[in-house]
N, CA, C and O atoms as a DFTB+ gen file, in Angstrom:
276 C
 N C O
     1  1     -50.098     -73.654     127.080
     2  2     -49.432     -72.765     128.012
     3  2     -50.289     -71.514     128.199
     4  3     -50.890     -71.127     127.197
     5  1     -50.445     -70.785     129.397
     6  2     -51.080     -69.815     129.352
     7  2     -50.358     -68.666     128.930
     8  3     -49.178     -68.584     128.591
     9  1     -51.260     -67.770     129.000
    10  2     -50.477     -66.383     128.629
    11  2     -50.383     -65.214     130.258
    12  3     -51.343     -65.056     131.012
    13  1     -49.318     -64.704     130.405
    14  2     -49.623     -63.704     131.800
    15  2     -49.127     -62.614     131.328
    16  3     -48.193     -62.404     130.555
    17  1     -50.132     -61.675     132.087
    18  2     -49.326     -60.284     131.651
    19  2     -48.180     -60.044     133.139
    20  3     -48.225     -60.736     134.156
    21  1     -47.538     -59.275     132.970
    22  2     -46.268     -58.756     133.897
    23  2     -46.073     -57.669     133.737
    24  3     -45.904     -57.169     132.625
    25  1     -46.049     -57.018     134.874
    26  2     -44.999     -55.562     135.345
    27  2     -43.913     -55.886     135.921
    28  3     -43.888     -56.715     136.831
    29  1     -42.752     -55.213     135.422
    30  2     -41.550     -54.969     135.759
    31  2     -41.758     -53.662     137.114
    32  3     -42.505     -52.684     137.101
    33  1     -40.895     -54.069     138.077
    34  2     -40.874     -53.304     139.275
    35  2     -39.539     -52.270     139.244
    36  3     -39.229     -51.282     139.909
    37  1     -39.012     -52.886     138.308
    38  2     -37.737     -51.653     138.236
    39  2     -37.880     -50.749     137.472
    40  3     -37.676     -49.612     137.896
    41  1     -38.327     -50.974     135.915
    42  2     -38.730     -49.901     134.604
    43  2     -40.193     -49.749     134.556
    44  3     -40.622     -48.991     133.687
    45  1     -41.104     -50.379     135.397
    46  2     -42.824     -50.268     135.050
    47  2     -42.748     -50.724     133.979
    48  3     -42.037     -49.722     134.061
    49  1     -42.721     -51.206     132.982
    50  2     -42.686     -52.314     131.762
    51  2     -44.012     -52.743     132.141
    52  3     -44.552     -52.614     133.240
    53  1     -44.345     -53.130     131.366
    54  2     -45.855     -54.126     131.388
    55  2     -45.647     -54.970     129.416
    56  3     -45.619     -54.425     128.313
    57  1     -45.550     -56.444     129.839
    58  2     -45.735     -57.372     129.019
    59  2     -45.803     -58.352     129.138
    60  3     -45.468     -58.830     130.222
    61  1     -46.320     -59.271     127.986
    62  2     -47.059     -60.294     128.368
    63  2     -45.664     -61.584     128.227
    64  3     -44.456     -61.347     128.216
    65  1     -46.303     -62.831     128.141
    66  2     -45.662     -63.759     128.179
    67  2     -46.338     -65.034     128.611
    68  3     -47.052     -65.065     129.613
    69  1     -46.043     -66.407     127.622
    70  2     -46.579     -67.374     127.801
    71  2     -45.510     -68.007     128.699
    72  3     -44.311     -67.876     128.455
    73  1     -46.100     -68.867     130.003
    74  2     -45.343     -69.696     130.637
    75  2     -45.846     -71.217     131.027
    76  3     -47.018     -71.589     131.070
    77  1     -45.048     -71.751     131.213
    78  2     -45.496     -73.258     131.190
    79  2     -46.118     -73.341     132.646
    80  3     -45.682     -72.442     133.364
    81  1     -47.210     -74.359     133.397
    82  2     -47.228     -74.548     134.310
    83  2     -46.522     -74.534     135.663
    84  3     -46.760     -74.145     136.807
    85  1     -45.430     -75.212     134.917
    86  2     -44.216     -75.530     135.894
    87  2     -43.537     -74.504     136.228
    88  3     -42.803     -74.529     137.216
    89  1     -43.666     -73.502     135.504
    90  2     -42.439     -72.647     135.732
    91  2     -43.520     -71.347     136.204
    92  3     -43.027     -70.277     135.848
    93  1     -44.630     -71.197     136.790
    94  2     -45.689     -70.021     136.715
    95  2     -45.114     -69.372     137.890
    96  3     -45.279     -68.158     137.768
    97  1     -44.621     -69.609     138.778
    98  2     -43.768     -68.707     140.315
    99  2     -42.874     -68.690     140.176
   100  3     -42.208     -68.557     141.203
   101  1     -41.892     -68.836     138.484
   102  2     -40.653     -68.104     138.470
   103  2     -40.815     -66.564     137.681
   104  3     -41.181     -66.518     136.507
   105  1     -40.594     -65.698     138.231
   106  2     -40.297     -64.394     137.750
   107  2     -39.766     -64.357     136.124
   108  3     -38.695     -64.925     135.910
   109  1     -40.096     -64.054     135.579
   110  2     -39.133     -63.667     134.034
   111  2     -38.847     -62.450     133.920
   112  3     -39.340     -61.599     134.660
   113  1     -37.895     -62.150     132.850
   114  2     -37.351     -61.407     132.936
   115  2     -37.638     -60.271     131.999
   116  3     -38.059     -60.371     130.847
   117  1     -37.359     -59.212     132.641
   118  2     -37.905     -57.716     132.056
   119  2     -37.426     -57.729     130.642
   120  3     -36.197     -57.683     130.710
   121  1     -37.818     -57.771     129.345
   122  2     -37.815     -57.855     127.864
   123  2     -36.739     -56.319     127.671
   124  3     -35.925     -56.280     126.749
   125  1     -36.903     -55.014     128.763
   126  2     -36.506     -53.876     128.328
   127  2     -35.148     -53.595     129.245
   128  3     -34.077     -53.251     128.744
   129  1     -35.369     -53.800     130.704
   130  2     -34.303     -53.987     131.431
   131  2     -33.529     -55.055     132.133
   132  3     -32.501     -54.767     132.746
   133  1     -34.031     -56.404     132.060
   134  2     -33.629     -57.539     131.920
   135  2     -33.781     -57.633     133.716
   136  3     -33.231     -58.615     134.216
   137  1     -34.213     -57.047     134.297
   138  2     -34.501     -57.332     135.795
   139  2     -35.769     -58.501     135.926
   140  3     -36.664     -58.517     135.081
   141  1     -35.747     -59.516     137.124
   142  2     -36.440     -60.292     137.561
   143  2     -37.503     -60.221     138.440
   144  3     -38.344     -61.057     138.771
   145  1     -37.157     -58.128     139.021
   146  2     -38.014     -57.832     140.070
   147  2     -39.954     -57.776     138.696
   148  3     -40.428     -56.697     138.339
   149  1     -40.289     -58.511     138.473
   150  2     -41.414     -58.694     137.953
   151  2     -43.088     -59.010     138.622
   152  3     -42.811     -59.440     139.742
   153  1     -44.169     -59.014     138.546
   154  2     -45.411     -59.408     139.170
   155  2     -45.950     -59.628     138.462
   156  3     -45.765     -59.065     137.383
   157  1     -47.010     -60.632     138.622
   158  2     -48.113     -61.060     137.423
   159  2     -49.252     -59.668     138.081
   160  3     -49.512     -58.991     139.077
   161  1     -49.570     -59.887     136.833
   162  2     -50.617     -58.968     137.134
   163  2     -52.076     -59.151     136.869
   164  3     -52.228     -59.483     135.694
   165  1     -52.804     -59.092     137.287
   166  2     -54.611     -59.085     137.405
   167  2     -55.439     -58.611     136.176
   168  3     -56.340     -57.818     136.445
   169  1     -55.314     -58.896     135.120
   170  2     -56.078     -58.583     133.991
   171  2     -57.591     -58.613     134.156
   172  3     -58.186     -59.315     134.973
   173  1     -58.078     -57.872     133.390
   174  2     -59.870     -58.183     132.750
   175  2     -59.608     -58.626     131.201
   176  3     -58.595     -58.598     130.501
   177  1     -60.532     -58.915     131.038
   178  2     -60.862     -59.446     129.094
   179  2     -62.263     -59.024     129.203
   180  3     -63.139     -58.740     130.019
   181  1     -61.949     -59.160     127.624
   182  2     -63.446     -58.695     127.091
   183  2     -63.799     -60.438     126.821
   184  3     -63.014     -61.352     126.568
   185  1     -65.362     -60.456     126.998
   186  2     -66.069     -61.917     125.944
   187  2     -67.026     -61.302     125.563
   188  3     -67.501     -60.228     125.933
   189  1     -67.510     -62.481     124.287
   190  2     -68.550     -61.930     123.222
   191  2     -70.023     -62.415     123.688
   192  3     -69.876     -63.490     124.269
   193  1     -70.920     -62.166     123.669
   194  2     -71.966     -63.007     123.621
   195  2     -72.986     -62.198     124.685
   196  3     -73.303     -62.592     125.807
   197  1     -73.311     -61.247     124.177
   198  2     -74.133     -59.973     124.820
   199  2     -74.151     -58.825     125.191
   200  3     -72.964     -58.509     125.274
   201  1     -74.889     -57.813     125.531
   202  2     -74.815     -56.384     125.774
   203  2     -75.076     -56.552     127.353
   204  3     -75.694     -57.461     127.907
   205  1     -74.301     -55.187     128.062
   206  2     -74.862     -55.247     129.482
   207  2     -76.008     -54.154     129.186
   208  3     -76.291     -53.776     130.323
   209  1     -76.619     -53.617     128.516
   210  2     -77.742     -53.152     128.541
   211  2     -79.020     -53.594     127.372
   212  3     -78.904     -53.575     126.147
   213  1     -80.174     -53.965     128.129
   214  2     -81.291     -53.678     127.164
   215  2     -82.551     -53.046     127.055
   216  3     -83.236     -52.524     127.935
   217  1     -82.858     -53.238     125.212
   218  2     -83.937     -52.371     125.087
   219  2     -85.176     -52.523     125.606
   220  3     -86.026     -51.802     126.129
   221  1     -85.034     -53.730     125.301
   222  2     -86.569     -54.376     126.225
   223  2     -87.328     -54.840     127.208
   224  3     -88.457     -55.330     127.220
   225  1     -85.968     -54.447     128.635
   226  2     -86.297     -54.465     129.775
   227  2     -86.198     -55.360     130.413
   228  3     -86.480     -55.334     131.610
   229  1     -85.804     -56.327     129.848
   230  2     -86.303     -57.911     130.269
   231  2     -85.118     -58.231     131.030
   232  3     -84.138     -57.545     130.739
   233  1     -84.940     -59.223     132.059
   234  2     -83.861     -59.032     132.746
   235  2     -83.162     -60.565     132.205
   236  3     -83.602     -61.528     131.576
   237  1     -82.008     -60.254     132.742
   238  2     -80.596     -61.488     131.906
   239  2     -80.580     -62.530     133.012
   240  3     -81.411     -62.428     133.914
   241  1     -79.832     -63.375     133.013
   242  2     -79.562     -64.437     133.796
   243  2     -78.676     -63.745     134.795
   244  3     -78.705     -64.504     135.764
   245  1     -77.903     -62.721     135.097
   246  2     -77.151     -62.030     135.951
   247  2     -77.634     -61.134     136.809
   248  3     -76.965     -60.516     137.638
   249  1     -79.060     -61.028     136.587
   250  2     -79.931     -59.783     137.582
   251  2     -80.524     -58.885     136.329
   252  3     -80.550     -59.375     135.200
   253  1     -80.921     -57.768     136.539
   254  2     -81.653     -57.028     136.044
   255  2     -80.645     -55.907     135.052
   256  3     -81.024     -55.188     134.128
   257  1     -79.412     -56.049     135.562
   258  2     -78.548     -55.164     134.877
   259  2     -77.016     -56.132     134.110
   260  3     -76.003     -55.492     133.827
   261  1     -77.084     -57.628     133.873
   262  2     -76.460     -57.711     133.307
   263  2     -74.732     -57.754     134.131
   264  3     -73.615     -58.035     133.696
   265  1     -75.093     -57.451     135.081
   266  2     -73.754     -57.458     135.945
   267  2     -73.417     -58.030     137.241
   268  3     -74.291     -57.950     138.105
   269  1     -72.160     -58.671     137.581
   270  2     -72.050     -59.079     139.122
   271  2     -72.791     -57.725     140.027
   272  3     -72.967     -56.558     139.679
   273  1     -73.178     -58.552     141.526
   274  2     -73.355     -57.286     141.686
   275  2     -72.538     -57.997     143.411
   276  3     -72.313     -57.232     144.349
């Protein structure tokens, strides 16, 4: 099951919650005010496996700086 984060539109709440496939375009319900007015919301994450800067100039598989551009 994945995990989504959510804002509540009535209290601004923000929490997460695992939901099944099936059920991913039903709203759940606010944990603090129990309202349905809810939105998934657009996260970033962190991953491991490099620096966006280096010492040695050399450029990454992403361009020269390590970043979308």
């Amino acid at each position: 099951m994945p995990l989504y984060e959510y804002r509540c539109s009535q209290c601004g709440h923000i929490f997460e919650k695992m939901v099944r496939f099936s059920e991913a375009n039903i709203p759940p319900e606010c944990p603090i005010c129990n309202s349905r007015l809810t939105q998934k919301q657009i996260t970033s994450f962190a991953t491991s496996g490099g620096s966006l800067s280096s010492s040695s100039g050399s450029s990454s598989s992403c361009g020269s700086s390590g970043r979308f551009t």
